[in-house]
C-alpha positions in Angstrom: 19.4 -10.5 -92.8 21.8 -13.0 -91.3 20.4 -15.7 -89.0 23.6 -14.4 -86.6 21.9 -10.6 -86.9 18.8 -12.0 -85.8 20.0 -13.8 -82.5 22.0 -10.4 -81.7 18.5 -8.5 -81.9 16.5 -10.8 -80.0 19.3 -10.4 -77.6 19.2 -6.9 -77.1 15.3 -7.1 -76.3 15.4 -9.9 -73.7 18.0 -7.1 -71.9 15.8 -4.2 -72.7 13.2 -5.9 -71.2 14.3 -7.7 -68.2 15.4 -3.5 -67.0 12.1 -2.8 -67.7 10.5 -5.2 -65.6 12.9 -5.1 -62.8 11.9 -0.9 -63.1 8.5 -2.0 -62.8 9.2 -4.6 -59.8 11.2 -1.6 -57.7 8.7 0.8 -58.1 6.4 -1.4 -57.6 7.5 -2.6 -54.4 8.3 1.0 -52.8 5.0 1.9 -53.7 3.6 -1.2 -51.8 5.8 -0.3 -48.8 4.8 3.4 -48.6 1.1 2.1 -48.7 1.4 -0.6 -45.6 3.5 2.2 -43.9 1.2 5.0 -44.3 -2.1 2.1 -43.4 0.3 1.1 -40.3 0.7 4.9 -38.9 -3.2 5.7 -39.3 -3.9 2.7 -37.7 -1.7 3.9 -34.8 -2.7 7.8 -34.9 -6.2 6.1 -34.5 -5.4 4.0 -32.0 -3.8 7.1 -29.9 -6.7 8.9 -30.5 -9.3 6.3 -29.4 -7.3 6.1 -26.4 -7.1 9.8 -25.7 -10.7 9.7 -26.3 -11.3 7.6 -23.7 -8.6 9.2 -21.4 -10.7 12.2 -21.4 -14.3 11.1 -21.4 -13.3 9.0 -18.2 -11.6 9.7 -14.8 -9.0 7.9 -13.8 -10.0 8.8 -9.8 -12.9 6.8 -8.1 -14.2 8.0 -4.6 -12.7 4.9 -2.3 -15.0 4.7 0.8 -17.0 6.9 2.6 -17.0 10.6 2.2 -17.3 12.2 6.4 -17.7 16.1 6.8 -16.6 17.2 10.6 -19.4 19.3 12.4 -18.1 22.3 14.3 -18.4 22.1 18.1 -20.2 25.5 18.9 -22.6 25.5 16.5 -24.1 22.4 14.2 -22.0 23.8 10.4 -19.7 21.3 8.8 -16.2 22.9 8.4 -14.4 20.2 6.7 -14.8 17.0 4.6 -12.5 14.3 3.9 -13.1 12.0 0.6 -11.5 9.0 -0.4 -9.7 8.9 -3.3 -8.0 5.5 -5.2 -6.2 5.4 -9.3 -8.3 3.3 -10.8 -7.8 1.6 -14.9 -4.0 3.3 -14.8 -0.7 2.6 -13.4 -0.8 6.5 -11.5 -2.4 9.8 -11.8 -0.3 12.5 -11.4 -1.8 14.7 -8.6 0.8 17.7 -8.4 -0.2 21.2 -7.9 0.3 22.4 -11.2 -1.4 18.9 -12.9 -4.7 19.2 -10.7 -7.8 21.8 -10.5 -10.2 21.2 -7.9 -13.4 23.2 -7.6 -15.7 23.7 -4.9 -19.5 25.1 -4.2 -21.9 25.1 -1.4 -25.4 26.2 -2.2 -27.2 26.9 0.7 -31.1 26.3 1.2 -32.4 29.7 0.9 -31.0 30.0 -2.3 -27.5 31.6 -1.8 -24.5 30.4 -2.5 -20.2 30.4 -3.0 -18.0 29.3 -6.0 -14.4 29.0 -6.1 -12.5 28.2 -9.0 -9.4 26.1 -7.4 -8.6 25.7 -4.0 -6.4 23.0 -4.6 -2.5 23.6 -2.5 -1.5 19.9 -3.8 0.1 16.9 -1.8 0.7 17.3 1.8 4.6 16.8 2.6 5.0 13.1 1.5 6.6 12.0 5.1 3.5 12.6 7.0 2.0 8.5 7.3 -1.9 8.6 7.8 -1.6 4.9 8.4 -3.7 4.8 11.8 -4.1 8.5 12.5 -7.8 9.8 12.9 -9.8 12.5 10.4 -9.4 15.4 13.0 -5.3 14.3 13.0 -5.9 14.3 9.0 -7.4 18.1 9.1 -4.9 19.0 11.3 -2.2 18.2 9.3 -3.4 19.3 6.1 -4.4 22.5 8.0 -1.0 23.0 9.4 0.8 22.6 5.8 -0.9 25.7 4.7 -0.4 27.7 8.2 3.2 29.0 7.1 5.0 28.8 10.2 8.4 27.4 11.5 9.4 26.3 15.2 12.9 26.4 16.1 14.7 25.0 18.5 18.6 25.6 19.7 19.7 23.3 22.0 23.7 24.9 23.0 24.2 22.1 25.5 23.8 19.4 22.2 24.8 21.8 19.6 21.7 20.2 17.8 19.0 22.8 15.5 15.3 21.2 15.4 13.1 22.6 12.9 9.4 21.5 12.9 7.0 22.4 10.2 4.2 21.5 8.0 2.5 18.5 9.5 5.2 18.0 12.4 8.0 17.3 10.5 11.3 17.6 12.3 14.4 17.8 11.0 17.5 18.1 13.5 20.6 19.7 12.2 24.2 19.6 14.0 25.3 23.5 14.8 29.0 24.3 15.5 28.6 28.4 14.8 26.1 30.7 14.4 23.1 29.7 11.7 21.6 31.9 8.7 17.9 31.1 8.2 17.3 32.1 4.3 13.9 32.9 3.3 12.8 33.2 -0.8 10.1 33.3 -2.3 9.2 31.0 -5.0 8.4 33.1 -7.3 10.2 36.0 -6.4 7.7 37.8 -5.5 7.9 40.6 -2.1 6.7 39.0 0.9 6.7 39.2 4.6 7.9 37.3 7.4 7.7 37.6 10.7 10.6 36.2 13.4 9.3 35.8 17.3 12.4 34.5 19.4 11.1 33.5 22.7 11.9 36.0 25.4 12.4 38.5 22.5 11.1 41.0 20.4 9.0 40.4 17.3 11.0 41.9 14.0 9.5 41.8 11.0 11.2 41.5 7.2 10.1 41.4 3.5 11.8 41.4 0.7 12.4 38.0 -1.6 15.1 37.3 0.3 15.3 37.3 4.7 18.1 36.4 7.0 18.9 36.3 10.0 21.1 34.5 13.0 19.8 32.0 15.7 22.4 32.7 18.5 24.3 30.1 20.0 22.8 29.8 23.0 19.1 27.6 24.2 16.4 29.4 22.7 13.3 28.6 20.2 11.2 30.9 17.9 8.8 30.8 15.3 9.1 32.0 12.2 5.4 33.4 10.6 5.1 34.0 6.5 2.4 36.3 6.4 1.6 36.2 2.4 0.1 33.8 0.7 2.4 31.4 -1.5 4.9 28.3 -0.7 8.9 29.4 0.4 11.7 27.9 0.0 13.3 27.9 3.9 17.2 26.9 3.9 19.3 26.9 7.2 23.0 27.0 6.9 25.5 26.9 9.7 28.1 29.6 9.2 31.1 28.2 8.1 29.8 23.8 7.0 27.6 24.4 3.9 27.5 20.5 3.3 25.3 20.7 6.7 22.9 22.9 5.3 19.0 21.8 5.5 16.1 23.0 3.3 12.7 22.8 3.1 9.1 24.0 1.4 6.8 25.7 3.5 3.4 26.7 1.9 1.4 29.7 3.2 -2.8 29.1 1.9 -6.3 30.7 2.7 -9.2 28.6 3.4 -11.1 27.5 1.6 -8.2 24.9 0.6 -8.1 21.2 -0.4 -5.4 19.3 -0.1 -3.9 15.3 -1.1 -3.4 13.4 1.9 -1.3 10.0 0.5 -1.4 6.9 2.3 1.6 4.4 1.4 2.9 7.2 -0.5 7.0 6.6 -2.6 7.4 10.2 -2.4 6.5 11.7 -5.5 3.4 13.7 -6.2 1.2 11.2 -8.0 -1.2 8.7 -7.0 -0.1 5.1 -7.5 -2.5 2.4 -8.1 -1.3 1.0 -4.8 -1.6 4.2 -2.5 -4.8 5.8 -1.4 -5.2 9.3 -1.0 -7.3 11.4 1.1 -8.5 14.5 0.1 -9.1 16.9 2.5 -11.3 20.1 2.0 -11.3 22.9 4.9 -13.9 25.2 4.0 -13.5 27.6 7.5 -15.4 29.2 9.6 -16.2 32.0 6.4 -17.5 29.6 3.9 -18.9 26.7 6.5 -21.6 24.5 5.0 -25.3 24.4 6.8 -27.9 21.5 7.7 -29.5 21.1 3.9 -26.3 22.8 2.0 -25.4 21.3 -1.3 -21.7 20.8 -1.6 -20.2 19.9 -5.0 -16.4 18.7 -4.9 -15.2 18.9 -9.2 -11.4 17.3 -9.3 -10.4 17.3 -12.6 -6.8 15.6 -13.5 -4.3 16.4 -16.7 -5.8 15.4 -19.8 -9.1 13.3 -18.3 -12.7 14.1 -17.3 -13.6 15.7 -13.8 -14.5 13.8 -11.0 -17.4 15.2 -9.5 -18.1 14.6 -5.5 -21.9 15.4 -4.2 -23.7 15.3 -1.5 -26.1 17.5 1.2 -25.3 18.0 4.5 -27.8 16.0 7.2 -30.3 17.8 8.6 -29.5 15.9 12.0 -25.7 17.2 12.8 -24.1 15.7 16.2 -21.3 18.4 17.5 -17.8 18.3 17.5 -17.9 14.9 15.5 -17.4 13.5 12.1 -20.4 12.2 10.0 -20.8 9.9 6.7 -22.7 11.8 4.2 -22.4 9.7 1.0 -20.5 6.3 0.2 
C-alpha cells in the first residue's frame, strides 16, 4: 500500500473521531445541564415546602396588648371582649371574611358549656378611625355594622340625600328628582326589608330585589333588613345615574366577632403597620360568668390558629371594662 493511501486513511479516522467525541461532549453536556437543573428545582420545591411548613406550624397574628372583656351594667356577666391583634414575621395577613375562621367557647363552672364554629362577619367598614375612640365606642361600632339598618335623610330645602349606616358613616348625595333605593341580596337569596318613613306607615318587601321612592320633600326613614346576610344598598336619583351611591350593609346574629383596623389603607388585610382590634359580642344569650373559660381560636389562610384564653375574674365591677389577660 502506497505511503499516499496511508495518509488518506489516517485521515478519515482523525474525522471519524473528532464527530465522535464532539457526540460525546454534547451529550455530555445536556446531560450535565438537565442534572444542575433538576438539583436547582428540588432545591427550590424544598425550599417552598420548608417555608410552607413553617407558614403553617406558626401564626402570623400575635395578641398586641391587653385583652379587656366589658361587664354588663345590671348584672356582673361579661358581654364583650376586645383583643389586640398586630402581623407579626410578614408583610400582611389577609383578614377578609372568606380568608378567616374564628371560633369561640365559654365553658362555664358548673360544667356546661357553648361552641360555635365561626362567628367571624370580617373587617368593620374601613373608614371607621379607632384612633382615640374608647372600647364601648369600639363595640358600638362593630355592633352597629351587623345591626342592618339605614337612616335617611331628605333635605328639599338643599336638595341634599344623607345616608348613615354601619358605624356612622355618612354619605351625602345631591337629589334633583325623585330617588330609587335598590336593595339585593348578595347572594340572591329572598329576603326581607322593612321601610319606616317618619310620619308614615311601616311597608314591608322581600324579594332579591326592593325599590322604592324617597319623595321630594323633608323627611327621614329607616330602612330595617330583617335576614341575616350582607346587601348590596344603591341609591339612584331618577334621571343622573353618574350620581348614584352604593354601599354594603351586613345583617349578623350574636354571637359575632369582628376586625376593627387602626391606620387601616382600605383593603381587608392586616398590614404590618396597622393594628387591629378584634371585637367579640357574645350577647345577652351566650354572656360569659365570674369563673367562665373563654377560648378565642382565629385561624388565618394557610397558617396555624391563634388561640386566645383566659377566665373571667371572680371580682366583676359593673358597667366597666376589665383586663383579663396581657
Amino acid at each position: 500500500m502506497s505511503k499516499h493511501a496511508l495518509k488518506v486513511r489516517k485521515g478519515i479516522v482523525g474525522i471519524e473521531a473528532a464527530i465522535i467525541l464532539i457526540a460525546f461532549v454534547i451529550i455530555s453536556a445536556a446531560f450535565a445541564f438537565m442534572t444542575i437543573n433538576m438539583g436547582l428545582f428540588a432545591t427550590q420545591r424544598s425550599k417552598d415546602t420548608i417555608a410552607q411548613g413553617l407558614r403553617e406550624a406558626s401564626s402570623p397574628l400575635q395578641v398586641d396588648g391587653n385583652i379587656f372583656v366589658r361587664v354588663m351594667q345590671n348584672e356582673l356577666n361579661v358581654n364583650s371582649t376586645i383583643i389586640p391583634l398586630r402581623a407579626m414575621g410578614v408583610k400582611y395577613v389577609p383578614v377578609g371574611k372568606d380568608e378567616t375562621v374564628v371560633s369561640l367557647s365559654v365553658v362555664y363552672r358548673e360544667g356546661s358549656s357553648i361552641s360555635y364554629a365561626n362567628i367571624y362577619y370580617g373587617v368593620v367598614d374601613t373608614n371607621f378611625d379607632p384612633s382615640g375612640k374608647s372600647f364601648d365606642e369600639l363595640a358600638q361600632a362593630a355592633f352597629k355594622y351587623i345591626d342592618g339598618t339605614v337612616e335617611f335623610n331628605y333635605d328639599n330645602n338643599t336638595k341634599k340625600l344623607s345616608v348613615t349606616y354601619g358605624v356612622d358613616v355618612t354619605q351625602t348625595l345631591s337629589v334633583q328628582q325623585n330617588v330609587t333605593v335598590t336593595i339585593t341580596r348578595s347572594d340572591g337569596k329572598s329576603f326581607t326589608a322593612t321601610y319606616t318613613p317618619e310620619g308614615g306607615t311601616e311597608v314591608s318587601k322581600s324579594g332579591t330585589t326592593v325599590e322604592f321612592y324617597l319623595e321630594t320633600s323633608n323627611m327621614t326613614g329607616t330602612l330595617s333588613l330583617t335576614d341575616i346576610g350582607e346587601y348590596t344598598v344603591k341609591i339612584v336619583p331618577d334621571k343622573n345615574e353618574s350620581a348614584s351611591v352604593s354601599f354594603t350593609v351586613v345583617k349578623g346574629s350574636l354571637p359575632a366577632a369582628l376586625l376593627i383596623v387602626e391606620n387601616s389603607d382600605g383593603d381587608e388585610a392586616l398590614d404590618a403597620s396597622e393594628k387591629g382590634f378584634l371585637v367579640v359580642l357574645l350577647g345577652s344569650d351566650n354572656k360569659a360568668e365570674p369563673r367562665a373559660l373563654v377560648t378565642v381560636e382565629i385561624r388565618v389562610e394557610r397558617s396555624a390558629p391563634l388561640t386566645v384564653e383566659f377566665m373571667v375574674p371572680e371580682s366583676l365591677t359593673a358597667n366597666s371594662w376589665m383586663m383579663v389577660a396581657g
